[in-house]
C-alpha positions as CSV (number, residue, x, y, z in Angstrom):
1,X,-36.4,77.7,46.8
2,X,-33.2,77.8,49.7
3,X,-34.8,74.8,51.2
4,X,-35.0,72.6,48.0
5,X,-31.9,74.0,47.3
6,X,-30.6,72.7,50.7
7,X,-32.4,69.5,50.9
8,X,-30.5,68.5,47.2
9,X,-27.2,69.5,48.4
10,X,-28.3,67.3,51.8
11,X,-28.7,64.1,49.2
12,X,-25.9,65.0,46.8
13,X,-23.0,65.7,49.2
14,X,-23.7,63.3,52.2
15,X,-22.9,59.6,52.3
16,X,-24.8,57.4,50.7
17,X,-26.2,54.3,51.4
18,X,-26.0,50.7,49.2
19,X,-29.6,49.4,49.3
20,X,-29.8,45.7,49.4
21,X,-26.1,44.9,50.7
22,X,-25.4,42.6,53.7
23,X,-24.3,43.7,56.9
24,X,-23.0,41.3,59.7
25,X,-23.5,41.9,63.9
26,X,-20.0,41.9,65.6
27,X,-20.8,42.7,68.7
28,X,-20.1,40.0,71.3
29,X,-23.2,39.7,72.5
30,X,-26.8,39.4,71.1
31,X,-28.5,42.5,69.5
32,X,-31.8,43.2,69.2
33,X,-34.0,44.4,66.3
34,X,-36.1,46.7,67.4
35,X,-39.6,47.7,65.9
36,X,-38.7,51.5,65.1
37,X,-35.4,53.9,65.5
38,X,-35.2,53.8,69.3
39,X,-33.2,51.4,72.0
40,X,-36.6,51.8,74.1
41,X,-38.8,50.1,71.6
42,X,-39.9,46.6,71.0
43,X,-37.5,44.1,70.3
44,X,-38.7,41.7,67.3
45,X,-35.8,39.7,67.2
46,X,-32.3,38.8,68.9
47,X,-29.2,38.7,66.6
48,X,-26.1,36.7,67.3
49,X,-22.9,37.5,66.6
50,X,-21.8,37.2,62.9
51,X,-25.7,36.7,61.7
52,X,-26.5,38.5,57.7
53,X,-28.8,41.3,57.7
54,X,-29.9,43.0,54.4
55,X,-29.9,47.2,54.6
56,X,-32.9,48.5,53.6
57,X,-32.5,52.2,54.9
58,X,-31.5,54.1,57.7
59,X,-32.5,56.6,59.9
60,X,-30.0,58.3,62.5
61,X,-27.8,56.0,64.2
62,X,-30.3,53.1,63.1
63,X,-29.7,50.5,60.2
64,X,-33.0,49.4,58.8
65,X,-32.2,45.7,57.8
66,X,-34.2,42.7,56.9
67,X,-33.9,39.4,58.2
68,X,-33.3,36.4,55.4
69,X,-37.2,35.1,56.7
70,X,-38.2,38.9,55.9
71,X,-38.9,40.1,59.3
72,X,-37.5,43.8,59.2
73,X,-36.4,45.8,62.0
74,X,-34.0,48.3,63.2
75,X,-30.3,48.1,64.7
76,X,-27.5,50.9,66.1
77,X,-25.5,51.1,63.6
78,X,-22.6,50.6,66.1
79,X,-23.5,46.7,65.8
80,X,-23.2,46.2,62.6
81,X,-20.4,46.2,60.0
82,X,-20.0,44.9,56.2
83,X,-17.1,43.2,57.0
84,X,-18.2,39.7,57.1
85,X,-17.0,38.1,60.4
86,X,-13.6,34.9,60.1
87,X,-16.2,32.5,60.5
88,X,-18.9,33.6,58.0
89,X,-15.8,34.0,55.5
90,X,-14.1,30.5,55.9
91,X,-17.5,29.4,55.2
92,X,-18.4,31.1,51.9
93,X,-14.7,29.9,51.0
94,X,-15.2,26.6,51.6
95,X,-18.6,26.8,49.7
96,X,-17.2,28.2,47.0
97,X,-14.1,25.9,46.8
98,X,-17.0,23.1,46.6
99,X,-18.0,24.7,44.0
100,X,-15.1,25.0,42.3
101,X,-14.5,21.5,42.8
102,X,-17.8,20.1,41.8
103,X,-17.3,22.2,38.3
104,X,-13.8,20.9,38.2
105,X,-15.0,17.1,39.0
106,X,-18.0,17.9,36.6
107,X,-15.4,19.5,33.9
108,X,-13.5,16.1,34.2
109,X,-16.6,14.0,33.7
110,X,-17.2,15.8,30.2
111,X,-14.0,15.7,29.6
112,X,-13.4,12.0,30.0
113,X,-17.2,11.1,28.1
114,X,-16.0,13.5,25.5
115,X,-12.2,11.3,25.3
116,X,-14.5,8.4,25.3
117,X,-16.8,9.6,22.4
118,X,-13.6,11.0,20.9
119,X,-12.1,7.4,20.7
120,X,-15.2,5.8,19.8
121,X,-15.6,7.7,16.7
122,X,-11.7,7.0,16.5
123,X,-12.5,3.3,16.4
124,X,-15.4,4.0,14.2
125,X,-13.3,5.9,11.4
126,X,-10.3,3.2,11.4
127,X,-12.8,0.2,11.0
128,X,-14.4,2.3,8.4
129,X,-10.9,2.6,6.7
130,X,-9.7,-0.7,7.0
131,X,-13.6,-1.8,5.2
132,X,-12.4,0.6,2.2
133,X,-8.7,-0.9,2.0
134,X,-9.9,-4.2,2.3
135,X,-13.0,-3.2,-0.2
136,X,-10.0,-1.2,-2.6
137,X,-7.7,-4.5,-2.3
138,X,-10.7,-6.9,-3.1
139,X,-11.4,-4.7,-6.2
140,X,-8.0,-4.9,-7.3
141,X,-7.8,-8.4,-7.4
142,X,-11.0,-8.3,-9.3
143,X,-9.5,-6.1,-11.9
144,X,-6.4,-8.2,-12.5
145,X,-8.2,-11.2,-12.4
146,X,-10.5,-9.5,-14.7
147,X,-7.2,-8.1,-16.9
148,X,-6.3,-12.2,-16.9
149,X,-9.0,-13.4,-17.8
150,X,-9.5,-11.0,-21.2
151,X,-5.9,-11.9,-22.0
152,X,-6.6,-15.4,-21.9
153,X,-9.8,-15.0,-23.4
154,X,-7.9,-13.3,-26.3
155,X,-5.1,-15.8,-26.7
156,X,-7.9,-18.1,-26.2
157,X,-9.6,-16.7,-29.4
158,X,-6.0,-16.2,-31.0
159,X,-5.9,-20.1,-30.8
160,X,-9.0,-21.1,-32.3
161,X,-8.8,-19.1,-35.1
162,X,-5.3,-20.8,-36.0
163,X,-6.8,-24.5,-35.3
164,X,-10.0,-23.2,-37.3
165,X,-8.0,-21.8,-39.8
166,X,-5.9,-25.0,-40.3
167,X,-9.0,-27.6,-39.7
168,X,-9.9,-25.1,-42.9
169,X,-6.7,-25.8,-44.4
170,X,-6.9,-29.6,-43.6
171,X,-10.6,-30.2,-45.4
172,X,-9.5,-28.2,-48.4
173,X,-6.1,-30.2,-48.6
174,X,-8.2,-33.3,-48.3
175,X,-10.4,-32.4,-50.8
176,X,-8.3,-31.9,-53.1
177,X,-6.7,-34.9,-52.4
178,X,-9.7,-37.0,-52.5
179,X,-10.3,-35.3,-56.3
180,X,-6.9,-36.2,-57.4
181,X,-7.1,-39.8,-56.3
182,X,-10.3,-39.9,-58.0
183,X,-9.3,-38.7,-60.9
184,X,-6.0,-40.8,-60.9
185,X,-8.4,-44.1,-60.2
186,X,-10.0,-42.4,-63.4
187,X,-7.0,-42.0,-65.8
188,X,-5.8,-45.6,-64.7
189,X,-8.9,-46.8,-65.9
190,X,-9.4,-44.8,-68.9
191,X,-5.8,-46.4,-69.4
192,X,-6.2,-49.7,-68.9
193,X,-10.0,-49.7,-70.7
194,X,-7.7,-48.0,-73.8
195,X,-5.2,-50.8,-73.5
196,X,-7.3,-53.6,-73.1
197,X,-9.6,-52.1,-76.0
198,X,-6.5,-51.9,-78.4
199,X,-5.7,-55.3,-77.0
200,X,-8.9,-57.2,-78.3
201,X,-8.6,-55.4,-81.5
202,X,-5.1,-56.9,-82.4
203,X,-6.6,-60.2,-81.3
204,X,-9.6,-60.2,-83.6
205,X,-6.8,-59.1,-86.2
206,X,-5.0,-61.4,-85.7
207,X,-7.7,-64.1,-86.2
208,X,-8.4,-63.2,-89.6
């Protein structure tokens, strides 16, 4: 029970290590990864100056790291810091300011085909509105030509109900014109027949 007890306050209390961060050689010269935890053993690889490792563990005054093609190995931990060497961090800046300026440059891009659409549909809307001004205008004129034409159409009307009315007038008038000259051709006859009747009768009188 003391041992477990001793191993968890081992764990709890000392420092712990971040598995999976990258550590960077600053040593001068190269380093070697070695094949287990000692400076005798095998050396798999030779680190330069600067070059990422990824920690994997550690064991004494060893780093366990991984290269980026996956070899792993050991290195003293002496040679190795997470500060990331001037060079490695000029670098990663100036990647990340091409970054920044690829987004930027590809912000702009959308930006301007967005303007562009923008505009577009601008164009779109005022040709659309100047077809319904020119479509309101046109049924306007139709309206008051429309408007004129029903007022003429009525005075129109007006007029040929006077003329009709006094052609009306005109063959009634005429009629009865035509009767009383007829009948006045009549009473002149009936006149003169009565006359010249009345005539012959004083003449036969006269003879006897």
């Amino acid at each position: 029970m003391r041992a477990i007890m001793i191993v968890l306050c081992v764990v709890l209390f000392s420092p712990s290590t971040v598995l999976g961060k990258s550590l960077y050689v600053r040593c001068s010269g190269e380093v070697g990864l070695r094949a287990t935890p000692n400076i005798e053993s095998e050396i798999l690889a030779t680190l330069k100056t600067g070059q990422e490792l990824a920690l994997r563990g550690e064991t004494g005054e060893f780093y366990l790291v991984t290269l980026p093609n996956g070899t792993k190995g050991y290195v003293r931990k002496t040679y190795l810091t997470d500060q990331a060497p001037a060079e490695t961090r000029l670098r990663d800046a100036e990647d990340r300011l091409r970054e920044t300026e690829a987004h930027l440059q590809e912000i702009g891009q959308r930006t301007q085909q967005r303007i562009k659409e923008l505009e577009a549909q601008t164009q779109a809307q005022e040709q659309e509105l100047r077809t319904l001004r020119e479509a309101r205008a046109q049924l306007e004129a139709a309206k008051k030509k429309a408007e004129t034409t029903a007022s003429l159409q009525s005075t129109l009307s007006s007029q040929l109900q006077t003329q009709h009315s006094v052609v009306t007038q005109d063959r009634q008038d005429s009629k009865l014109r035509w009767f009383m000259a007829g009948a006045g051709i009549l009473l002149t006859g009936w006149i003169l027949g009565s006359i010249w009747g009345a005539s012959r009768q004083r003449n036969r009188r006269l003879r006897f």
